[in-house]
TORDREN-495769 format. One record per atom (N, C-alpha, C): x, y, z; residue in three letters. Coordinates in steps of 0.02 Angstrom, whole numbers, plus 50000, padded with zeros to 5 digits. Each point is the difference from the previous one (the first is absolute). Last residue first. Layout:
# residues N
XYZALA...
***
This chain:
# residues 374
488004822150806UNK499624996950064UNK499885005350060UNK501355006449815UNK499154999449978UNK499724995350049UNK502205005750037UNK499795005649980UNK499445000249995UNK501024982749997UNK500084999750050UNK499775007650017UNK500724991249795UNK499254995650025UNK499895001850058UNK502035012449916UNK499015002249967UNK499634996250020UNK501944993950076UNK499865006850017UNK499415001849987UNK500834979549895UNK499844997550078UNK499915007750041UNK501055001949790UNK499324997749982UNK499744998050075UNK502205009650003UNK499345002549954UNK499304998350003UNK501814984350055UNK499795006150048UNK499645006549997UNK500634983849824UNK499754996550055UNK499735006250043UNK501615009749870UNK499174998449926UNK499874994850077UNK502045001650070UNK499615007249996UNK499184998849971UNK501504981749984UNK499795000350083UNK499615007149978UNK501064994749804UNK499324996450010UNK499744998550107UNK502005014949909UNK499325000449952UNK499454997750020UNK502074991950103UNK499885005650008UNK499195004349980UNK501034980949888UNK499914998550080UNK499585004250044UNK501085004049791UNK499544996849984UNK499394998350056UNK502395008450018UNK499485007049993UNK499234994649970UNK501754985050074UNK499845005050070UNK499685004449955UNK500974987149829UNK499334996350044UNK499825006650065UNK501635004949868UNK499355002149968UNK499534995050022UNK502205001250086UNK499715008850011UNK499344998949957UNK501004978050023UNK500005002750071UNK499525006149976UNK501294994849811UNK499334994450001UNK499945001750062UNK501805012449963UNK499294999949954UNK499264998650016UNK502324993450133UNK499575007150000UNK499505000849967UNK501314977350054UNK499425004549947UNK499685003350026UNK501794987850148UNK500165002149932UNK499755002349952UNK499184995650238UNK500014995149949UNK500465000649925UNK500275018050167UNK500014993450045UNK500144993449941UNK499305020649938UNK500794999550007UNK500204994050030UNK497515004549997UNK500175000849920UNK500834998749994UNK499195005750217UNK499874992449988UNK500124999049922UNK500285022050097UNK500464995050015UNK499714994049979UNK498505015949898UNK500645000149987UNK500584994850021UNK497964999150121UNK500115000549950UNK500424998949940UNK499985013350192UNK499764991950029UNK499994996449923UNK500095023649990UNK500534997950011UNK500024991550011UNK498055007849964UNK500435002049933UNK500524997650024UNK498485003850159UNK499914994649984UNK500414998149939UNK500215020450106UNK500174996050025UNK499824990149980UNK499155022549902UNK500874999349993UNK500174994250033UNK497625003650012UNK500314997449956UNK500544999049984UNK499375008850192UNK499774994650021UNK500534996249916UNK499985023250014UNK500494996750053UNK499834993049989UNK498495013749899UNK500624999549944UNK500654997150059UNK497685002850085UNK499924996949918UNK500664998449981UNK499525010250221UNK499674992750006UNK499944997649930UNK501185019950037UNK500174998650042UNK499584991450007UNK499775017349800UNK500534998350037UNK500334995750050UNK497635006449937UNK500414995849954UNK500965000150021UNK498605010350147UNK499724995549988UNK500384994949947UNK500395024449997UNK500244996250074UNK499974993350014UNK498785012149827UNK500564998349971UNK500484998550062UNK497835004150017UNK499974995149978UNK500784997449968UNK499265018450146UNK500054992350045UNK500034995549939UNK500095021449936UNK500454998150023UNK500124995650030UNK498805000149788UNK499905003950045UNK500254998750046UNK500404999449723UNK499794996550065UNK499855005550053UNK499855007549747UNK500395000450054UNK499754996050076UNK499454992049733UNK499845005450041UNK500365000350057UNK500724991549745UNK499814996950062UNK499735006650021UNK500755004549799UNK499624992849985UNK499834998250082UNK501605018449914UNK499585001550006UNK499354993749988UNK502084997050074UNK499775004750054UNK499265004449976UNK501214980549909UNK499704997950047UNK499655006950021UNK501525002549844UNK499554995149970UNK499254999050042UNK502395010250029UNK499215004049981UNK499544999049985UNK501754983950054UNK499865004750070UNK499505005049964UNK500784984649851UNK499534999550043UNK499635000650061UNK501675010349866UNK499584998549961UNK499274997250047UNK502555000050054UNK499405006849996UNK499285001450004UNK501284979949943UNK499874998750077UNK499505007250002UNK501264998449805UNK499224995850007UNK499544997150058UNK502265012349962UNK499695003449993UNK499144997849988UNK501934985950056UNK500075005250064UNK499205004749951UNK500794984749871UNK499744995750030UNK499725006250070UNK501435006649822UNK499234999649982UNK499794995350048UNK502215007950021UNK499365006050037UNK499534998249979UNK501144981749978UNK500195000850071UNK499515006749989UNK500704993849814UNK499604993150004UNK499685003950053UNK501795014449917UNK499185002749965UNK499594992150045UNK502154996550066UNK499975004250008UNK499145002849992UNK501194983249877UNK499654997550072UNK499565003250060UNK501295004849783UNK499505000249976UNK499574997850084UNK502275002849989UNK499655007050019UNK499094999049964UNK501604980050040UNK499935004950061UNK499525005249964UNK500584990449816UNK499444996650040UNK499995003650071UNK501645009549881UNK499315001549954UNK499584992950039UNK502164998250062UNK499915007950009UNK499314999949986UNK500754977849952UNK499875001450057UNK499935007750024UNK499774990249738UNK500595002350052UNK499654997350080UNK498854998049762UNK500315007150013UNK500564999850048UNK499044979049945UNK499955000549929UNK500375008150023UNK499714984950172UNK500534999449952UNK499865003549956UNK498725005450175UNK500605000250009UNK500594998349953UNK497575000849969UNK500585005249978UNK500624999450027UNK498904980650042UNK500105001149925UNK500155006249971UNK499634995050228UNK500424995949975UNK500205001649946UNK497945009550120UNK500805001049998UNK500664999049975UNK497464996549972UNK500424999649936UNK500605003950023UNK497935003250166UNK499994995549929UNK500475001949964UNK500485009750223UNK499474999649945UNK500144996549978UNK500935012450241UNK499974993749976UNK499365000149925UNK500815016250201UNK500375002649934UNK499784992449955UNK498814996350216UNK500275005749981UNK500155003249928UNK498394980350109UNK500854997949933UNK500445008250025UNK497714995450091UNK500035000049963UNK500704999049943UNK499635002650228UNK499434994149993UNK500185000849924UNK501395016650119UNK499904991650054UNK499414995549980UNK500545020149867UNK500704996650028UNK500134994250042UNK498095012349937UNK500214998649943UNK500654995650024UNK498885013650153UNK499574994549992UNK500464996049934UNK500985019650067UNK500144994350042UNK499574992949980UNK499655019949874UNK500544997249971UNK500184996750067UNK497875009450022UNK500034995849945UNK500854997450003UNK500025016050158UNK499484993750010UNK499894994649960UNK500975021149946UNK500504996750049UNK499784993250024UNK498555014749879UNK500204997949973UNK500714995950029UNK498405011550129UNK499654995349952UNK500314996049957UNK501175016850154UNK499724993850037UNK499354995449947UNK500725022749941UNK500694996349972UNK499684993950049UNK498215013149989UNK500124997149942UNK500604996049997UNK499375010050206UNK499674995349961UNK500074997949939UNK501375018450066UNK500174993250050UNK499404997049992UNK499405019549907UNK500684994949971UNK500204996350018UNK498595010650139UNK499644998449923UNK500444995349960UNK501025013050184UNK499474994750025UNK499534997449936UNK501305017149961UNK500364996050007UNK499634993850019UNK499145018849943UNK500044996449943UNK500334993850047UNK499405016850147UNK499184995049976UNK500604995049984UNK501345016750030UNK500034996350043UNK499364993449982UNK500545017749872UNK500244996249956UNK499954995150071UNK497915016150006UNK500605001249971UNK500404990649992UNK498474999050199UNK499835006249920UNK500674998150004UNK498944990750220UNK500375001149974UNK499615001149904UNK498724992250202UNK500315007550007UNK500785000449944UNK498624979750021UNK499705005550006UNK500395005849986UNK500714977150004UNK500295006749963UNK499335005149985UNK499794977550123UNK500375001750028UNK500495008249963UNK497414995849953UNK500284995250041UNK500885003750009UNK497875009249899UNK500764999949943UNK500514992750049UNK497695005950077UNK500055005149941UNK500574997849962UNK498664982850144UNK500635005050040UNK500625004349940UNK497924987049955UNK500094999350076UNK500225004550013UNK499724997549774UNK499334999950031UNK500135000050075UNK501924998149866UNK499875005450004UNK499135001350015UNK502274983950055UNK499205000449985UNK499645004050024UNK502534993550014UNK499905006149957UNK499125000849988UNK500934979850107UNK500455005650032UNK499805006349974UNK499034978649914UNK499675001750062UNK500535007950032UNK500024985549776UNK500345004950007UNK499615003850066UNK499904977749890UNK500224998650051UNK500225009050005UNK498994988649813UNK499515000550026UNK500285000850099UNK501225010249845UNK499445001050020UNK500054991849975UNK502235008350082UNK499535000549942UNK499194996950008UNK502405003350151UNK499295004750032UNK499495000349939UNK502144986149992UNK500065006849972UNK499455004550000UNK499974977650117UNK500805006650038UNK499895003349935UNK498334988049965UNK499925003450084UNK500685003950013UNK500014987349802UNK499375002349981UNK500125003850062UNK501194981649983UNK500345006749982UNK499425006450003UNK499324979150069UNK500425003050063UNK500545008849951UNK498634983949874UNK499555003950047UNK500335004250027UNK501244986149885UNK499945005149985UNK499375005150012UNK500944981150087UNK500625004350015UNK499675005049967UNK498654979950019UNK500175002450057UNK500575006550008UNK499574987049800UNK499415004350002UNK500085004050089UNK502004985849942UNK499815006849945UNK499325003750016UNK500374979750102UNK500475004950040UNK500005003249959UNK498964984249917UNK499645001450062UNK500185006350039UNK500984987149785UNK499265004450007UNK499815003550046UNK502344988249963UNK499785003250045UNK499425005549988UNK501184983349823UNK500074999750070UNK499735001450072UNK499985008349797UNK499764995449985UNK499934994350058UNK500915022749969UNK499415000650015UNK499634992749995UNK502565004049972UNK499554998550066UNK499224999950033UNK501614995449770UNK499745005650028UNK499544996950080UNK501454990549774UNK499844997850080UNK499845004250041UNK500845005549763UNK499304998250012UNK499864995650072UNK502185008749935UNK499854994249950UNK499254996450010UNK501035013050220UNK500024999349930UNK500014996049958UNK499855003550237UNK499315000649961UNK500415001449927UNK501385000150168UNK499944994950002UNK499384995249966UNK501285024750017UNK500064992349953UNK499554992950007UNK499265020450130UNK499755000249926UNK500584994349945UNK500365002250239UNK499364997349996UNK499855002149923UNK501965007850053UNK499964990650001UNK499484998950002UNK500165023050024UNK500404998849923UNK500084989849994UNK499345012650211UNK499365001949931UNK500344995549954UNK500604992850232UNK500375003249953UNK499315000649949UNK499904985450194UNK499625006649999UNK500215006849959UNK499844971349983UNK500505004550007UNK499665006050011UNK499054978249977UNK500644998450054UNK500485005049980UNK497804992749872UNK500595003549978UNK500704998850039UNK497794993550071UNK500054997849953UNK500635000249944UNK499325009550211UNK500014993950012UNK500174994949926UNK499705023250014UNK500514999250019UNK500244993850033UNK497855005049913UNK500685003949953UNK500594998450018UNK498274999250151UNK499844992849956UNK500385002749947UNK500025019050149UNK500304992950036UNK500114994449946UNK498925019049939UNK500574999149996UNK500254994450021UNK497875004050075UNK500024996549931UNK500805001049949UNK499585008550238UNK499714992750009UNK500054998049908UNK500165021650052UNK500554997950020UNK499924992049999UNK498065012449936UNK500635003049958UNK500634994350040UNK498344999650144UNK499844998249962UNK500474997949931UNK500375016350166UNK500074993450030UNK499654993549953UNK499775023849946UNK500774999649998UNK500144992850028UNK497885009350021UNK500034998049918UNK500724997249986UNK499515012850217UNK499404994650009UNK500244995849936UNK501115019450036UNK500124994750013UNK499634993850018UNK499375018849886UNK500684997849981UNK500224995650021UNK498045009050073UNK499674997849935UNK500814996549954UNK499835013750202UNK499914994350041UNK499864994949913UNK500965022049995UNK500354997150024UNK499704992450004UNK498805016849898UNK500344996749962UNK500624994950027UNK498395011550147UNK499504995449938UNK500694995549947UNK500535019650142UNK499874993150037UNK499844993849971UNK500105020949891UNK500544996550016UNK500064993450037UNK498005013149956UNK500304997849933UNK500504998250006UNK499325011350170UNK499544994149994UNK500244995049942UNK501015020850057UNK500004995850022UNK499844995150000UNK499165017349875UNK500634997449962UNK500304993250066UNK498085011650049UNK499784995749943UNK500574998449983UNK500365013850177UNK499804992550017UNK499684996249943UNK501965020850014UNK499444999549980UNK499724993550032UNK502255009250018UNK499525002150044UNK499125001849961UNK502354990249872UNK499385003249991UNK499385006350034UNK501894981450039UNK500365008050022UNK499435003649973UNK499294977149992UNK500395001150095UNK500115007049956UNK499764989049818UNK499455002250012UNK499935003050056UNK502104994449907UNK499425004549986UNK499445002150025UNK501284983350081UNK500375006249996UNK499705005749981UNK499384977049940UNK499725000350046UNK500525007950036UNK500594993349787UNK499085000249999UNK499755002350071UNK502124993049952UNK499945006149968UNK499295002450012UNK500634979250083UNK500055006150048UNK500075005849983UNK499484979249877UNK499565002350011UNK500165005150063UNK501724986749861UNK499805006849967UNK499335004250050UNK501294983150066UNK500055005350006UNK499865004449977UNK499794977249940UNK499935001750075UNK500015009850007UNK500584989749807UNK499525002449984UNK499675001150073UNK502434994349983UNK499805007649989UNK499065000049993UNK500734978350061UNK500465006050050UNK499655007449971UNK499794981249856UNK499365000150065UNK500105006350047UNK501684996449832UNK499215001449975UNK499675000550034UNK502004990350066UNK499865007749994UNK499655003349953UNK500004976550045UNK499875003250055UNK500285008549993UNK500254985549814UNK499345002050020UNK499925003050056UNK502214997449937UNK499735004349963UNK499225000450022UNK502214989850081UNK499185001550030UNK499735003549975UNK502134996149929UNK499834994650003UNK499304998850041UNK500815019349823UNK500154997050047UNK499544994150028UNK500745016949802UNK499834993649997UNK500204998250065UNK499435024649852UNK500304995450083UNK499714994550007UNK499275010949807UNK500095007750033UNK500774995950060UNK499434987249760UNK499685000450054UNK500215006750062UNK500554988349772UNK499645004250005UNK499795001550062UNK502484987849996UNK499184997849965UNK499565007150005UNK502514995349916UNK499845002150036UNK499134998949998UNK502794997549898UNK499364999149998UNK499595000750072UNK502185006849795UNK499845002350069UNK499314997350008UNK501165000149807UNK500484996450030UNK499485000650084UNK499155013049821UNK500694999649996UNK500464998150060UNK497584996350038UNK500145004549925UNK500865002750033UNK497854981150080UNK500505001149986UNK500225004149945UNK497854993050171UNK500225001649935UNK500805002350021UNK497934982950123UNK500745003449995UNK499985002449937UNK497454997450067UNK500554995849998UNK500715003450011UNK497575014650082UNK500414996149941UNK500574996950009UNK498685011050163UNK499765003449927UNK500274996949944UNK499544995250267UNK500624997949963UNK499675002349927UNK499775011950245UNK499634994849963UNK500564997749928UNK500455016450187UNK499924990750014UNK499774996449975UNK499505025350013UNK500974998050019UNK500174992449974UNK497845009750017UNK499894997649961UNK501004999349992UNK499035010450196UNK499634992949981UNK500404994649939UNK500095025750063UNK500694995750014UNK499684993149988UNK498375017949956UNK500624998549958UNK500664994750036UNK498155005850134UNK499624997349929UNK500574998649955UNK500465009850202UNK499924992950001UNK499824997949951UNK500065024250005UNK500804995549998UNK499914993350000UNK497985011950001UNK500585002649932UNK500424995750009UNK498995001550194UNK499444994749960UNK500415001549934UNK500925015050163UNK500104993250006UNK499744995149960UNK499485022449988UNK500624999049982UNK500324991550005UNK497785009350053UNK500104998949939UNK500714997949978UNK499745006950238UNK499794995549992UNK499874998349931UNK501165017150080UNK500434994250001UNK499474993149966UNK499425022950050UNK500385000049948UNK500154993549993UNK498875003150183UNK499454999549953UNK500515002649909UNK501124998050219UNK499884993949971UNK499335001749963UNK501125020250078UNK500284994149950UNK499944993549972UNK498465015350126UNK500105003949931UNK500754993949974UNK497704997150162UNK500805000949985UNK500194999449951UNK497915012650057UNK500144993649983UNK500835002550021UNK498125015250007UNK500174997450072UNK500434992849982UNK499315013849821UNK500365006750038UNK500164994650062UNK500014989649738UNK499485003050076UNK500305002150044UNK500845001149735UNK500174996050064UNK499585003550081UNK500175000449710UNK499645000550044UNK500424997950053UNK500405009449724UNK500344993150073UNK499905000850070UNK498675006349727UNK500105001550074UNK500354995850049UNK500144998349732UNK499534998450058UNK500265004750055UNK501234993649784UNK499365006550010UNK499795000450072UNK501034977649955UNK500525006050001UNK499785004350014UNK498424985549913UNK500335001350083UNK500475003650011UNK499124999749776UNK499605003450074UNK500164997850050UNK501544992549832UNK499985008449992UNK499525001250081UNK499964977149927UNK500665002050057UNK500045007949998UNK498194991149862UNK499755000050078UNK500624999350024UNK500355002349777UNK499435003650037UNK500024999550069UNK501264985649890UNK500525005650003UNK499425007050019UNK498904978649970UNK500374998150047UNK500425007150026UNK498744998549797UNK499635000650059UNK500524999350070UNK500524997149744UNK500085005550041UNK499695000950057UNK499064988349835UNK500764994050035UNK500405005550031UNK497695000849852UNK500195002050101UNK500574995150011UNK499215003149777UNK499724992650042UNK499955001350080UNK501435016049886UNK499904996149951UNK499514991350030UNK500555025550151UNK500404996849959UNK499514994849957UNK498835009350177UNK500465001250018UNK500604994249925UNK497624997650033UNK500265008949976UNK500495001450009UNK498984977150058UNK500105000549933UNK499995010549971UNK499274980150234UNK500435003649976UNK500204999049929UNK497924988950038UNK500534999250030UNK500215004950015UNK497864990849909UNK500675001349952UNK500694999550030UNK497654985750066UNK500225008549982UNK500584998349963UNK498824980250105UNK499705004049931UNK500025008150009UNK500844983050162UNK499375004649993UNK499795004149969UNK502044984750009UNK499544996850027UNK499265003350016UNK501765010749894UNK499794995349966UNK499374993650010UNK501185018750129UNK499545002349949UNK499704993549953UNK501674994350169UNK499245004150012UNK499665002849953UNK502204995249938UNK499564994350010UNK499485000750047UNK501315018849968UNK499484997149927UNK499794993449983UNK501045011650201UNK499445003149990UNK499884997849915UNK501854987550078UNK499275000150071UNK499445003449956UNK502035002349877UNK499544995850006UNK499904996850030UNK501015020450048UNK499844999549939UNK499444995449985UNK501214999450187UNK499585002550013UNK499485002349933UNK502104989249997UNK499294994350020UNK499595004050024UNK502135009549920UNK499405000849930UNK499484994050048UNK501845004850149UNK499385006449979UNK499474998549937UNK501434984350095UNK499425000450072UNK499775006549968UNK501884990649848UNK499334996750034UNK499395001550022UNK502155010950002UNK499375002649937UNK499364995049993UNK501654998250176UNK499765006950005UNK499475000449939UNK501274980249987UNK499714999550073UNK499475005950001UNK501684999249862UNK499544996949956UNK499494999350067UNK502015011650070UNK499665005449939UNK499264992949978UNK501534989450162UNK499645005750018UNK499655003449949UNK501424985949955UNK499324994649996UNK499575005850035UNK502035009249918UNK499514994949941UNK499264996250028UNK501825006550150UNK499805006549974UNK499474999149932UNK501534981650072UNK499355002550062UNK499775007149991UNK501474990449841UNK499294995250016UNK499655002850066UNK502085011249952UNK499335002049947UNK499554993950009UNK501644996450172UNK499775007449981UNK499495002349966UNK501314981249966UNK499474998450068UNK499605006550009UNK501775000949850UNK499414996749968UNK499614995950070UNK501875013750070UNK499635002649944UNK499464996649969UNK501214989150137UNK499745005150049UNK499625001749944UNK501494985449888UNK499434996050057UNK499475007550031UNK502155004249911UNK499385000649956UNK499424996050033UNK501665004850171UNK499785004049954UNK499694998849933UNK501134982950091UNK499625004350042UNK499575005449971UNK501664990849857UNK499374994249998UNK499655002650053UNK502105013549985UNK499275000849975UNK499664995649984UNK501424993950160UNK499705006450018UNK499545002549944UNK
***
């Protein structure tokens, strides 16, 4: 009973732990968003609010708070509550499942970092990010606005258009792994056998696809504010906006640390081994830990990376790539993949097919433009 009980308890603070780092995450990235924009356009940034502006964040939660808590006179008034509320909750339960680190053991009692080690862990990744887009689409429906509508629809058909795709390059993860447990697909990449090596094809394919389910530009068609003023949070102010705001950020970084977990090693670095002997197994887990948010936070990185470096597609074009670019490719990946399992060299298979791949595209290219100038 108390091996129960401490178990609970330190399940407890890991999941209260991954929540608080989760929360502060998604606020200082608003931090640096606006100073990796600046950077990319020779300004300054935020810098009045505290020392460099690292107070900015505890700024802009004051003015929403401040704000006016609007609610339109002909809307429905609970699901236009409900609808931020939901995109909050899915964003955070996501990360329930990701594996933050090895087993640590402290007085007699051991236990892994992880929120819930279950045996469909990915599919309840997919499950909740499925759902996250009815926070979205709730909203915009109780709105009784049609720009916010529009912006829902937009984000519904833009979710699952990207989600079948997304789902198609798990698959080759799970062809490769033969477990849908988070915490076995990141052993099985350890000691540098990382899956990205493996599976080029299905990484660049997953993280477009992350790109569209976290509505990030060059895929943020739901909120395009040249079309449709504010898209699906038109009408919402105050902490209801934040939430919907914040549920992009915690979905940026929930994103990185899946991408990390299924292509990249997870909790996995150079010179496990050797702290393991030289400090312990406590102090490598937890160094595995900092491996996992720096790998998760470089994903960030290049979510702001992109957003201010690409221009915002246009909706047939991101419909387009979806449905005749990133299906066709998942699917040839998988094809692929099995034959790489078939012959016993995944490797050698995954980097002839992207070679393969390459040089049909650059062909078809070129036979476009001649065909262009005749």
């Amino acid at each position: 009973m108390e091996l129960l009980t401490s178990v609970f308890i330190a399940k407890a603070i890991i999941v209260g732990v991954v929540f608080a780092i989760t929360l502060g995450v998604a606020a200082y990235s608003t931090y640096f968003e606006r100073k990796i924009a600046a950077f990319m356009q020779d300004r300054v940034g935020p810098d009045r609010a505290g020392p460099f502006g690292i107070l900015q964040p505890l700024a802009d939660a004051v003015k929403m708070f401040m704000k006016e808590d609007f609610i339109p006179a002909n809307s429905n008034k609970w699901l236009f509550i409900a609808g931020p509320c939901i995109s909050m909750l899915t964003a955070l339960m996501t990360s329930a499942v990701v594996p933050f680190g090895d087993t640590v053991t402290i007085d007699g009692v051991s236990f892994d970092l992880q929120g819930i080690d279950v045996n469909i862990g990915i599919l309840w990744v997919f499950g909740i990010v499925s759902l996250g887009v009815y926070g979205i689409m709730i909203g915009g429906w109780a709105s009784n606005n049609k720009f916010a509508l529009l912006g829902a629809i937009r984000a519904a058909s833009q979710n699952i258009s990207y989600e079948l795709a997304m789902g198609m390059a798990i698959i080759t993860i799970l062809m490769i792994t033969g477990s849908l447990s988070t915490k076995e697909i990141v052993e099985v990449q350890q000691n540098g056998h990382w899956n990205i090596f493996y599976q080029p094809l299905g990484f660049i394919i997953f993280i477009i696809c992350a790109f569209a389910e976290c509505n990030r530009t060059p895929f943020d068609l739901p909120e395009c504010e040249t079309e449709l003023i504010g898209g699906y949070h038109t009408e919402y102010s105050s902490m209801k906006l934040g939430f919907y705001l914040f549920a992009e950020y915690i979905n940026m970084f929930i994103s990185g640390a899946v991408m990390a977990t299924l292509y990249f090693g997870g909790y996995d670095y150079p010179g496990i081994d050797f702290v393991t002997q030289q400090f312990g197994s406590n102090v490598a887990s937890f160094v595995g830990v900092g491996a996992l948010l720096g790998k998760s936070l470089a994903f960030v990185f290049v979510f702001m990376w992109v957003r201010w470096t690409i221009p915002r597609f246009r909706y047939d074009q991101l419909m387009n790539l979806g449905w005749t670019g990133l299906i066709p490719l998942a699917m040839y990946n998988v094809v692929i993949t099995g034959l790489g399992i078939l012959l016993g060299k995944p490797f050698m298979v995954s980097v002839a097919g992207l070679i393969l791949l390459i040089a049909a595209l650059f062909v078809y290219d070129q036979l476009t433009v001649k065909k262009k100038i005749a």
